[in-house]
N, C-alpha and C positions, 0 to 999 in steps of 0.2 A: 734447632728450635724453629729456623722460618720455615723448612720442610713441612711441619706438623700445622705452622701455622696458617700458611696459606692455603692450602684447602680446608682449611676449616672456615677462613673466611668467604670463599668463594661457595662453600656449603650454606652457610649463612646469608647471605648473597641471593644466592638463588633460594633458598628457604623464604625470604622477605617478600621477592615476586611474585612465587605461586601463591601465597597465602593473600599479595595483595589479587592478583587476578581472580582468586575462590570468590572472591567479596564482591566482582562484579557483575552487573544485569546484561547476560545476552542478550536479551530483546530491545537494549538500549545502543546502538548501532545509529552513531548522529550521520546526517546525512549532510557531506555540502552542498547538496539542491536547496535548503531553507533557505528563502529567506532570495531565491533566484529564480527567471520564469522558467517554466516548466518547458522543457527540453522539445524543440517541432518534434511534430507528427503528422500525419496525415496516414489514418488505418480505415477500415472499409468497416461500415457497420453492417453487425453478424446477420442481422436477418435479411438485410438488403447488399450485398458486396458492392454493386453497380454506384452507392453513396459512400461520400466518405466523410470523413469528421476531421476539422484539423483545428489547431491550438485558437487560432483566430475565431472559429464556432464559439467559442468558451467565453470569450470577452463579455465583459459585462454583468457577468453573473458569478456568484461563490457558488462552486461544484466540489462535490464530492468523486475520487476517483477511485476506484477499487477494481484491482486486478485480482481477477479470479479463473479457475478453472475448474472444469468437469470433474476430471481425475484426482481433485485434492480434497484432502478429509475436512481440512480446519477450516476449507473454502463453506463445506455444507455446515461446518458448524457456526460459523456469522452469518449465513445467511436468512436465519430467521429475523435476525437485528436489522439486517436493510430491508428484507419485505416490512416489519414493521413500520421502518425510517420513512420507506417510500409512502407509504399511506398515512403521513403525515404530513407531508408535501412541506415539506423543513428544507429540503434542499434536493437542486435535482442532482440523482447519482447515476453518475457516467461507468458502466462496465468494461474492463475491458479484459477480453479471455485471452490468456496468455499459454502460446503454445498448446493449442487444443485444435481438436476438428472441428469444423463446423456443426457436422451433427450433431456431435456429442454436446457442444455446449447447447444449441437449439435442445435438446431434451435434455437438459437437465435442470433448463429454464421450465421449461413446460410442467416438470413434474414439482420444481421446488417453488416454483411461481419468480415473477423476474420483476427485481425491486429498481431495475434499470429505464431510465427514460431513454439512454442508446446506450448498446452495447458493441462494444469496438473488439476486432480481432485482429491479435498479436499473434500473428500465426509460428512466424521464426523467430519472435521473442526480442527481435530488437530494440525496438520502441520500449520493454521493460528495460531493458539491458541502458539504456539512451537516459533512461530516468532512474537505475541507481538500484532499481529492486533485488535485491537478492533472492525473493520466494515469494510463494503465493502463501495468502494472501497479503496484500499490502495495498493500503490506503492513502491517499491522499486528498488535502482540504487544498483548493486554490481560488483564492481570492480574483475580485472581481478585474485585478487586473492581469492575470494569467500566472501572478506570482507562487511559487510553493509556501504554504505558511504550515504545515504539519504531514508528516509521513506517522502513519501508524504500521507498525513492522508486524505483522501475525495477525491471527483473527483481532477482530473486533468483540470484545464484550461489552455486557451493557455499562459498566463502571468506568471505560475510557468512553464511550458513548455519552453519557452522564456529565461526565468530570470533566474531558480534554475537547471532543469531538462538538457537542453540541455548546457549550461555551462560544471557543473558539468562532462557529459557524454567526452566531447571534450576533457577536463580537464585530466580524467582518461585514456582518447584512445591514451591522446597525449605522 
C-alpha cells in the first residue's frame, strides 16, 4: 500500500505547486534595490560622450529613469507615454540606452522625438546589470535623495502612469 501511496502524494505535491505558480504575476518580479540608493554610475551621455552623468548629478531632484533601446519593440511602444510625460514637465526623465549603438539610438530619437532631458549610454550593459534590470524596458522613480522608491518591469502604460507612477512622483515632490 505505501508503494501506491507515495507517489501519489508527491503527485499531489507537485500538482499543489504548479497550480500555485499558474496564479502568479510575471511582471511582478520585487526588486531588493527598493527602498536602497541606486547603485553608482558614471555613463557618458549619448549625444555628447566627452560628458558624463553620475548618481551625485541626480541629488536633489525626483527623477524618472527609463532604460531603453533602439532595437526593442515594447521600448517604441511607451514611448509615446514619455514624449507626452516630457511636455508636461512633471518630472525630468533620465534615458538610458541599454546595449545599443550610438547611432542607432541617436535616430531613433530623432525619428520618435526624445522625451529625455539626458540620455545616458549603457553600452556593455553594466550599469543595467549593477541596478537589477532584467530587460528593456524598465523604469525607475528616485527620490530626491538618490534613493530607489519604484522599478516599473515592461513598458509603461498609461494606467501604471495614472495609478502608480504619477501618484508616487507627487507624493515625493510634495
Amino acid at each position: 500500500m505505501k508503494k501506491f501511496l507515495i507517489p501519489i502524494v508527491i503527485f499531489a505535491a507537485l500538482g499543489v505547486l504548479l497550480a500555485y505558480g499558474l496564479h502568479l504575476n510575471p511582471r511582478r518580479i520585487p526588486s531588493p534595490l527598493i527602498g536602497k540608493p541606486l547603485p553608482h554610475f558614471d555613463l557618458p551621455v549619448l549625444q555628447n560622450p566627452s560628458r558624463t552623468l553620475t548618481n551625485s548629478d541626480l541629488l536633489g531632484h525626483v527623477v524618472l529613469i527609463n532604460i531603453w533601446a533602439s532595437w526593442c519593440v515594447s521600448c517604441r511602444d511607451e514611448h509615446p507615454l514619455l514624449v507626452a510625460l516630457s511636455h508636461q514637465h512633471v518630472v525630468p526623465i533620465i534615458g538610458v540606452s541599454y546595449k545599443d549603438k550610438p547611432a542607432d539610438a541617436l535616430a531613433e530619437l530623432k525619428v520618435s522625438g526624445n522625451p529625455y532631458q539626458t540620455d545616458l549610454l549603457d553600452a556593455n550593459g553594466q550599469t543595467a546589470i549593477n541596478w537589477g534590470v532584467y530587460g528593456v524596458p524598465e523604469t525607475f522613480v528616485i527620490d530626491r535623495k538618490g534613493i530607489i522608491r519604484y522599478k516599473q518591469i515592461g513598458p509603461i502604460t498609461q494606467k501604471a502612469l495614472q495609478q502608480k507612477l504619477l501618484p508616487l512622483i507627487h507624493r515625493l515632490e510634495g
